[in-house]
Every structure is written in structure tokens, then in C-alpha cells.
C-alpha positions as CSV (number, residue, x, y, z in Angstrom):
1,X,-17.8,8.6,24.8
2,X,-15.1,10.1,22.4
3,X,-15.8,10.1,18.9
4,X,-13.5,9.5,15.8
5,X,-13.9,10.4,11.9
6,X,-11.0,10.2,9.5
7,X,-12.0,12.1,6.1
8,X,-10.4,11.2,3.2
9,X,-10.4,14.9,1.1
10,X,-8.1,13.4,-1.8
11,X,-7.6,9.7,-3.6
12,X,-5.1,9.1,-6.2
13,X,-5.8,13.1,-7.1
14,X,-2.7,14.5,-9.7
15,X,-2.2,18.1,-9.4
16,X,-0.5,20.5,-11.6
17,X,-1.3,23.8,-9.8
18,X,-1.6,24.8,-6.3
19,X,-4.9,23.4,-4.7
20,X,-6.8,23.8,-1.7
21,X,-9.2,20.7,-0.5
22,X,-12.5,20.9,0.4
23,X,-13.4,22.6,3.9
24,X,-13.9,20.4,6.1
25,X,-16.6,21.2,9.6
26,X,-14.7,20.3,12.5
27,X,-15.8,22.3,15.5
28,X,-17.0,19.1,17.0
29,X,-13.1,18.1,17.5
30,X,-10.5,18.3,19.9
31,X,-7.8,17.0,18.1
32,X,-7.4,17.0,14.0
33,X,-4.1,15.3,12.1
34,X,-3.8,15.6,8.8
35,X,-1.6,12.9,6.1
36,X,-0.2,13.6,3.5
37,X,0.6,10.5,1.5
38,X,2.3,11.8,-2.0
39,X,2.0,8.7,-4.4
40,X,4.5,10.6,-7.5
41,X,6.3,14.0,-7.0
42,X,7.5,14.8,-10.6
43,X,9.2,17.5,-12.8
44,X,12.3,19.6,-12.4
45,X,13.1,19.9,-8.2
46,X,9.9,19.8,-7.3
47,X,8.4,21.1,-4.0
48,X,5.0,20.2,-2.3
49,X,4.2,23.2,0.6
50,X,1.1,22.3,2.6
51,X,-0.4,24.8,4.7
52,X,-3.0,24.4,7.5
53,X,-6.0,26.9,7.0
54,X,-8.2,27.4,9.2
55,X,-12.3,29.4,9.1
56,X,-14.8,30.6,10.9
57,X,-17.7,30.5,8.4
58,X,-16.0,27.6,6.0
59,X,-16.0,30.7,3.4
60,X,-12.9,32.9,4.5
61,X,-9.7,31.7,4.6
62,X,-6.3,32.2,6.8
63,X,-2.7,30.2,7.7
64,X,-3.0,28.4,11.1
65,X,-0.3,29.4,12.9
66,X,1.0,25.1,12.3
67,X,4.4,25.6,10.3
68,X,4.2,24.9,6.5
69,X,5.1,21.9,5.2
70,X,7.6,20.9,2.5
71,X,7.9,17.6,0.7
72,X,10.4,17.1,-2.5
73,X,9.9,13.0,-2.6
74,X,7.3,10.3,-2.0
75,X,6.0,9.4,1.1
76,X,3.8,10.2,3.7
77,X,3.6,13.5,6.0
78,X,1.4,13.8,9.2
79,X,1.1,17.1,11.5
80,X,-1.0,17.8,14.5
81,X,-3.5,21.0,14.6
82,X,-4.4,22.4,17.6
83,X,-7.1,24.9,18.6
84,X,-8.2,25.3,15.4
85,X,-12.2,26.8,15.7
86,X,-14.3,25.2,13.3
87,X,-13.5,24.5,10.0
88,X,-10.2,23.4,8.2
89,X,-8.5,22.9,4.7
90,X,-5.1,22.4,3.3
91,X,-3.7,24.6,1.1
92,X,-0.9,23.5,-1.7
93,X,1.3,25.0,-3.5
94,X,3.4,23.5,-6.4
95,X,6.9,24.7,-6.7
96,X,9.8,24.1,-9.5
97,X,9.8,23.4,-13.2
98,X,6.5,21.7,-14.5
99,X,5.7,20.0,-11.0
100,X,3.2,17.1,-11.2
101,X,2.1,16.1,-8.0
102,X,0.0,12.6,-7.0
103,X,-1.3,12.6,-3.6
104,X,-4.0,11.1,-0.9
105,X,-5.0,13.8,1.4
106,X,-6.3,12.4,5.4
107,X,-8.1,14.6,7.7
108,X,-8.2,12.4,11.0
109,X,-10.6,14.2,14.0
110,X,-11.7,13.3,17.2
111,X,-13.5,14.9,19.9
């Protein structure tokens, strides 16, 4: 019997520097998807870069090899992650004058 878990890691969360989310143990998966839903994307051009990372112990961190990426507007993002070990996070980063971003952040896993 497959299982299923979908993790929310963020709700309604405003960010004003880059962020990472909690890890998250996933070694029991064979499939992981994140979304991305950003709820307000403000300040001068702003950028939202989201980045895969991916752990062996849930304490050392490196870039999946999943391409980066890049919202400048509201709306929602998904990506696939394959063959990813054990544990994952998301990694953030803020770009442009005084970004303010407002976002719900899905982890969605099954085995």
C-alpha cells in the first residue's frame, strides 16, 4: 500500500530575508513536490529564488541538482524532486529593493 503525507512548512509566513524551511525526513519517499503559493510579492522588482536542498544527516546542507526557481508575482509554483536521499528543505533568497515576501510553503511526499 503506497503512502501519502503533504507537509505544510509555511502558512501565511512574511519574509524580509532569505530563508530556509524546516528539514523535512523524507527517506521513506519516492516521489516529493514541492508548492510554492506566494500570497504578496512586494518592494522594488522583486525576485523570489527557491532552491531544492537536499541532506544526508538533516544538519549539512547542498543544492539538488532541480533547477532554481524564480517568481517576480503572485501565484503558485510546483516542481518535482527526484532521487533526493533523505532529508529536504527549500532554500530562499530575496532579491531587489526592500523585497517583502508572503508565502505558503507545501512539501507533498509519497512512497
Amino acid at each position: 500500500m503506497k503512502h501519502a503525507l503533504t507537509a505544510v512548512l509555511e502558512r501565511n509566513t512574511t519574509f524580509t530575508a532569505d530563508f530556509a524551511t524546516e528539514p523535512y525526513e523524507a527517506g521513506w519517499a519516492r516521489e516529493a513536490r514541492w508548492f510554492v503559493r506566494t500570497l504578496a510579492l512586494e518592494g522594488e522588482e522583486p525576485h523570489l529564488h527557491l532552491a531544492t536542498q537536499v541532506s544526508p544527516d538533516g544538519l549539512h546542507w547542498c543544492d539538488d541538482e532541480t533547477p532554481v526557481q524564480v517568481t517576480t508575482e503572485p501565484g503558485l509554483v510546483t516542481w518535482r524532486v527526484q532521487e533526493f536521499g533523505h532529508w529536504l528543505r527549500l532554500r530562499a533568497t530575496l532579491r531587489g529593493g526592500d523585497p517583502k515576501a508572503k508565502v505558503l510553503i507545501y512539501l507533498a511526499l509519497k512512497s
